[in-house]
N, C-alpha and C positions, 0 to 999 in steps of 0.2 A: 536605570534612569527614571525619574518620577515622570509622571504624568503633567506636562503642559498643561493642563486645562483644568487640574485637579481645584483648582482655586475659582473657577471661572463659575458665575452666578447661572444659572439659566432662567428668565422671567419667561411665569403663564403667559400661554398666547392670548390674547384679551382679544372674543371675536366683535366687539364691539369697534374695538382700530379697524378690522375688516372690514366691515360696514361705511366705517367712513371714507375707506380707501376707493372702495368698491362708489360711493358717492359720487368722490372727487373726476372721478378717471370717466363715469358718465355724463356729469359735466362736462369734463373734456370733451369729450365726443361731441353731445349735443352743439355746442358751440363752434367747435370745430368742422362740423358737417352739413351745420344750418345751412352756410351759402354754397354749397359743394357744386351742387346737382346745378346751379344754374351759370358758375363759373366753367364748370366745364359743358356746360352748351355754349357759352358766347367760346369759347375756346373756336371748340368744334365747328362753329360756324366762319369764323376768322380762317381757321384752315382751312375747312372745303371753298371759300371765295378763292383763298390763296393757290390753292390747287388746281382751280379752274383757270386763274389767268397764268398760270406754268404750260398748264394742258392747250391751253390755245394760243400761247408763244412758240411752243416748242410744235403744235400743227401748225402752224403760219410760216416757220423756219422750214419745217418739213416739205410743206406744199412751194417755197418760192426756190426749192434748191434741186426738184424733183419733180419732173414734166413726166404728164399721161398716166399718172397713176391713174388704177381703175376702181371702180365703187367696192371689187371682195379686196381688191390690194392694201383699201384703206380703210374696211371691217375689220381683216385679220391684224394691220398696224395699231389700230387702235387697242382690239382686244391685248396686244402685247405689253400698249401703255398703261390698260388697266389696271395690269399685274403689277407691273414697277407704283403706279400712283399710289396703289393699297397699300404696299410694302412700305411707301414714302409717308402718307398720311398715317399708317401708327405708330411709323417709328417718331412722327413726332409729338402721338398721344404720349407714347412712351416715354420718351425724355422728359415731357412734363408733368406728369399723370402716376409715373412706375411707383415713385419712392413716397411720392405724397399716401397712395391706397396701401404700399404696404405698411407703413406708419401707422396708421388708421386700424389696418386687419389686425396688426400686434398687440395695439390698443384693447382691441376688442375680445382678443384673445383670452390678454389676462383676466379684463373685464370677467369673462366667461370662469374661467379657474379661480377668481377670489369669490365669484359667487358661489360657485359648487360649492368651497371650502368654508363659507360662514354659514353655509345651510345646509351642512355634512349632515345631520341627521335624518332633515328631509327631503332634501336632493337626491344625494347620491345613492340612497337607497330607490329609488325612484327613475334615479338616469339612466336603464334601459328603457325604462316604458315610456321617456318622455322621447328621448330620441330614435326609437323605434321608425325605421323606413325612412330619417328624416335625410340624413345625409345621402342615398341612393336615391331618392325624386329628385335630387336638384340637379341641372343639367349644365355641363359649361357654355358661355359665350358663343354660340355660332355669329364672328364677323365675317360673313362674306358678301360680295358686294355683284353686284350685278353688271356684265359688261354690255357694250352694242348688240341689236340684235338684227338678227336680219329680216330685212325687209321681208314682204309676201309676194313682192310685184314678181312678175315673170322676166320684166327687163327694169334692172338698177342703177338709176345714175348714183353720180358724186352727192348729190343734194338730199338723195335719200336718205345716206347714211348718217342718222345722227345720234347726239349722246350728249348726259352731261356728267362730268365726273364732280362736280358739285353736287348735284342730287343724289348720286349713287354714293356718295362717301357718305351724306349724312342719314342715308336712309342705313345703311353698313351696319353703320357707328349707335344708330339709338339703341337698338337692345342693351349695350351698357351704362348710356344714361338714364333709364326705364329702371334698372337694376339699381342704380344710385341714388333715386329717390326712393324706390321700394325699401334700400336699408336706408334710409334717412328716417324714415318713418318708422320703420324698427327701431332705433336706437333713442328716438322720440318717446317712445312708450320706457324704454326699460326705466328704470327704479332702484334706488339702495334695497338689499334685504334686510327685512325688519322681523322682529318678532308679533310685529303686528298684525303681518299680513296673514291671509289665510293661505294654505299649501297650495290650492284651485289658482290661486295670483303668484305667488313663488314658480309655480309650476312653467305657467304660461310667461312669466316674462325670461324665464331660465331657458324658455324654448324659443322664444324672440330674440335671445342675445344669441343663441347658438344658430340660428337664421340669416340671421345679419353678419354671422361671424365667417358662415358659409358663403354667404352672396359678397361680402369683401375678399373673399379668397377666389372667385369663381372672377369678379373684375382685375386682380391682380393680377391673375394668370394669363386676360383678357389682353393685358396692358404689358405685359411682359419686355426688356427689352430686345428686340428683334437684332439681326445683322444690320448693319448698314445698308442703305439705300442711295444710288446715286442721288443726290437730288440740292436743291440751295433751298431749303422750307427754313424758316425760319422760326425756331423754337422758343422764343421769349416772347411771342404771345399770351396773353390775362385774359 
C-alpha cells in the first residue's frame, strides 16, 4: 500500500507566526484579567453579607425553637456552623470562580510553551537555571477561616459569645484575591518574544510567565469544585 502522505507538503515552521501567537494570547490575558482581582472582591463581599444574614436566620430559628441553651452549648454550635458556612461559602467561589481560573491557567500555560518554543535557542538551554527552586518556594492556598473563641472570663454568659462569619469568610478568603492581583501584575509585564530583546529580558519575563502560571494553578486548586453543601447561597452573584 503507498504512503498516504507521500504527496503531502510540509511548510517551515515560521517562528515569527509564534511570535505573534504568543502576542495575541497576552493580549488576551491582559484584557481578560484587567478587571479580575476586583470583580471577584465585590463577589466576595456579596457572599460573606449573604452568609452572615443565613448565619443569623438560621441562630434566630435555633434560639426561638430551643430554650436554656448554655453560653459552651452555643460556642461548640456555632463552631459546627463554621464548618458547614466554609464548605457553603467556596462551594460558591467554586461554581463561580472554578472554570473561569482554569481557562485563564490553560491560557497561560500555552503562553508559557509557545514562548520556550520561539526562543528555543535561548530559553531552553537556559530553563534549568531559570527555574531552578522556582516551583518548590511556592506554597499552596492555606483557606482556613477562624471560628468563636472562647471567652477568658471565669463565668460565660449567652452575650459573651460572639462572632462574625462575615469577617471571618473574608479575612479566609483574601490570600487568593492577594494572589489574583500579584499574577495580574505578572501577566501585565509579560511581552511577545522578539529578537530584539536582550536574553537578561527574555529571561526574566519567561520567568514571570512561568510565576504567574504557578500562582493560576495554586488558585485553581484554591477553588477547586468541593461536595456539596447543604445550603440556599445563591450563585449568580457579579
Amino acid at each position: 500500500m503507498e504512503n498516504a502522505y507521500t504527496d503531502l507538503e510540509v511548510e517551515a515552521f515560521d517562528r515569527t507566526d509564534m511570535r505573534e501567537i504568543v502576542a495575541s494570547k497576552v493580549k488576551w490575558l491582559r484584557k481578560d484579567f484587567n478587571l479580575l482581582p476586583i470583580k471577584l472582591e465585590r463577589f466576595n463581599l456579596k457572599l460573606a453579607k449573604q452568609l452572615k444574614e443565613e448565619w443569623e436566620s438560621e441562630n434566630k430559628e435555633f434560639v426561638k425553637n430551643t430554650k436554656g441553651e448554655k453560653p459552651l452549648q452555643r460556642l461548640e454550635r456555632w463552631r459546627r456552623m463554621v464548618k458547614a458556612y466554609r464548605s457553603r461559602g467556596l462551594k460558591a467561589v467554586a461554581d463561580k470562580w472554578y472554570h473561569k481560573f482554569w481557562k485563564l491557567r490553560s491560557e497561560l500555560a500555552l503562553v508559557v510553551a509557545l514562548y520556550e518554543f520561539s526562543e528555543i535557542e535561548d530559553i531552553s538551554k537556559q530553563k534549568s537555571e531559570i527555574t531552578k527552586g522556582l516551583i518548590s518556594e511556592l506554597k499552596p492556598l492555606s483557606l482556613r477561616i477562624k471560628g468563636p473563641r472562647k471567652p477568658t472570663k471565669k463565668k460565660i454568659l449567652i452575650r459573651d459569645i460572639k462572632y462574625d462569619i462575615e469577617e471571618a469568610f473574608l479575612e479566609m478568603i483574601q490570600p487568593m484575591e492577594i494572589k489574583t492581583i500579584e499574577t495580574r501584575e505578572l501577566i501585565n509585564k509579560l511581552i511577545a518574544p522578539s529578537k530584539k530583546l536582550k536574553i537578561t529580558i527574555k529571561k526574566k519575563r519567561f520567568k514571570d510567565a512561568l510565576i504567574a502560571r504557578e500562582y493560576l494553578t495554586i488558585i485553581t486548586q484554591a477553588v477547586a469544585p468541593r461536595q456539596n453543601a447543604t445550603n440556599n447561597t445563591n450563585n449568580d452573584m457579579t
